[in-house]
C-alpha positions as CSV (number, residue, x, y, z in Angstrom):
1,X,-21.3,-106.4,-60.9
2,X,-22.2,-103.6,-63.5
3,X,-18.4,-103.3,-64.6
4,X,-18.0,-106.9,-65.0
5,X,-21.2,-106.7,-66.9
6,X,-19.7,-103.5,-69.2
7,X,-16.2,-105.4,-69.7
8,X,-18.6,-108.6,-70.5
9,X,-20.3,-106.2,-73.7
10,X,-17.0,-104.9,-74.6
11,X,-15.5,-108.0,-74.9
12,X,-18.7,-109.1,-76.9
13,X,-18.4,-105.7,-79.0
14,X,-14.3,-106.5,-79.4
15,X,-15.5,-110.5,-80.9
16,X,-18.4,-108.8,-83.5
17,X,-15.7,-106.6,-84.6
18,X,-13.1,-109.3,-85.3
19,X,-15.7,-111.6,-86.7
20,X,-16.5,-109.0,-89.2
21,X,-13.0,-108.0,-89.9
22,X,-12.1,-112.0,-90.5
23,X,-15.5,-112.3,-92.9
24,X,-14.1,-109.1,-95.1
25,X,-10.6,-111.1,-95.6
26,X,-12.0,-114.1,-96.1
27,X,-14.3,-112.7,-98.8
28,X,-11.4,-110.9,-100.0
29,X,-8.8,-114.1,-100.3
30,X,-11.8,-116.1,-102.1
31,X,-12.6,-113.3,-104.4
32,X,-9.1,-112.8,-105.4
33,X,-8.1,-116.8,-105.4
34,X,-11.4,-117.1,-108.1
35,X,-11.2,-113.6,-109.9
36,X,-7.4,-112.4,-109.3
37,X,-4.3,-112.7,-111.9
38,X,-3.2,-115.8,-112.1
39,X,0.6,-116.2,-113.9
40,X,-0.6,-118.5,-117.3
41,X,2.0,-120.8,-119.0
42,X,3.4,-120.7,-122.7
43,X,4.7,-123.6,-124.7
44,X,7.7,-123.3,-127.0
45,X,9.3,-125.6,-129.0
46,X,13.2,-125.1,-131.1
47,X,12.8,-127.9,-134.4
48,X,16.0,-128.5,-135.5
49,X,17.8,-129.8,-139.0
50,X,17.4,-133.3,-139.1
51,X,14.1,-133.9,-137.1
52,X,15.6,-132.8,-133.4
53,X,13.4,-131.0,-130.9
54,X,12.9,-129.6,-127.6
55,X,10.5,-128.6,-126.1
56,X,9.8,-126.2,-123.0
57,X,6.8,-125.0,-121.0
58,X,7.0,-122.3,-118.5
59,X,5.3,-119.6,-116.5
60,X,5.0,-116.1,-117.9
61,X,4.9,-113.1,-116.6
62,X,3.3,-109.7,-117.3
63,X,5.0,-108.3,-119.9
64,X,6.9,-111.1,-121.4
65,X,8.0,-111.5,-124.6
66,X,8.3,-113.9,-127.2
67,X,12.5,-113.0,-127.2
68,X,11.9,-113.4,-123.1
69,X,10.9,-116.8,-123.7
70,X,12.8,-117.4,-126.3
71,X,15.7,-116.5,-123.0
72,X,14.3,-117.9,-121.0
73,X,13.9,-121.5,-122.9
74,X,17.8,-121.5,-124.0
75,X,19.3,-120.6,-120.4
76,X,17.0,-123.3,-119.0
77,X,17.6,-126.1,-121.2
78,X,21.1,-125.4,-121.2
79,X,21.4,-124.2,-125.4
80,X,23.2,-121.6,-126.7
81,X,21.9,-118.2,-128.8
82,X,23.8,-116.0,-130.6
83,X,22.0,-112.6,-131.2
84,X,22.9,-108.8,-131.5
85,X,20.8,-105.6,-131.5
86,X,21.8,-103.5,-133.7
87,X,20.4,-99.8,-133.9
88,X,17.5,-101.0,-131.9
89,X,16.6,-104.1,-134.4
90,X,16.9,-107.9,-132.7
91,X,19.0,-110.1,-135.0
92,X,19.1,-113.9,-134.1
93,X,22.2,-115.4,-135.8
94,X,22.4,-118.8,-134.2
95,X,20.5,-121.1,-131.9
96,X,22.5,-124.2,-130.4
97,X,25.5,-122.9,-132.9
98,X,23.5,-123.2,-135.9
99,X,23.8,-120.9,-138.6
100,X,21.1,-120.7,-141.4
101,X,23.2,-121.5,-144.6
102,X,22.6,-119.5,-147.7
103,X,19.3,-118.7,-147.8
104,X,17.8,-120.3,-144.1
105,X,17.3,-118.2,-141.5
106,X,15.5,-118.9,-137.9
107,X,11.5,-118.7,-138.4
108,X,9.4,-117.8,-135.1
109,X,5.5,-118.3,-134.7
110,X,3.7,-117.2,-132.0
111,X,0.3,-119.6,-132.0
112,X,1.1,-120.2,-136.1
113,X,1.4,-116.8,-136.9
114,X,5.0,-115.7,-138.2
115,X,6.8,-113.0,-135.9
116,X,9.4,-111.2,-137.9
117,X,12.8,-111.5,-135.8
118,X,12.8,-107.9,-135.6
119,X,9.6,-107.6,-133.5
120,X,10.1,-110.6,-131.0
121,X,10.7,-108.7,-128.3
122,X,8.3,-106.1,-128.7
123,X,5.4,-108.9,-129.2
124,X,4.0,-109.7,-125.4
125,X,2.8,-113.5,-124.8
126,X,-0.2,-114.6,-123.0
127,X,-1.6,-117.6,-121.1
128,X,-1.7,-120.8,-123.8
129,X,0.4,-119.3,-125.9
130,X,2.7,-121.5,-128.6
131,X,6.1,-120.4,-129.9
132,X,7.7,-122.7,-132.5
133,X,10.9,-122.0,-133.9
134,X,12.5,-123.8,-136.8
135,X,15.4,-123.4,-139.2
136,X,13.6,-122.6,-143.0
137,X,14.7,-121.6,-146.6
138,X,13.8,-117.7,-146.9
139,X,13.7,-118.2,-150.5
């Protein structure tokens, strides 16, 4: 009787435990599910001559940048860049397989603020962010 009693307490002992142990994960999947990193979306959108545009929104992820998207965007919608890096500087010379004429060249914003070609992928995005990039005169 007294060791069915003692494997009774053990067993009761063995149930606290793994109540407890389930009531720390459980805290711990709600606290990270509320508080933890969650992967944000960006917008972008390509405007091109003659009123054409498409559009793209995606997941980021940490440490993306506007050039990343800019990637990303143009393998997944199936268009075409043409870019080169040149002593460590980003040059964008075409999108789709236009080429700025005389004085246009590709503009990139990031949330209405210009980002100089050379910097794009050095500038991180965030969650909400907008990239818009259109075909101006430089002049």
């Amino acid at each position: 009787m007294y060791n069915l009693i003692k494997k009774s307490l053990r067993k009761l002992k063995n149930r606290k435990r793994l109540s407890v142990i389930i009531a720390v994960v459980a805290a711990i999947l709600v606290f990270v599910s509320l508080f933890g990193a969650k992967p944000g979306t960006a917008e972008l959108v390509f405007s091109f001559p003659g009123g054409g545009q498409r559009a793209f929104s995606g997941e980021i992820v940490e440490g993306m940048t506007v050039f990343d998207a800019v990637l990303a965007s143009v393998q997944g919608g199936g268009l075409t860049i043409d870019y080169s890096t040149e002593n460590s500087v980003l040059e964008i010379k075409s999108i789709n397989d236009i080429v700025g004429e005389g004085t246009e060249e590709w503009h990139f914003s990031l949330n209405g603020e210009t980002v100089v070609a050379a910097q794009m992928d050095l500038i991180e995005i965030k969650d909400g962010d907008k990239i818009e990039v259109t075909l101006v005169n430089a002049k």
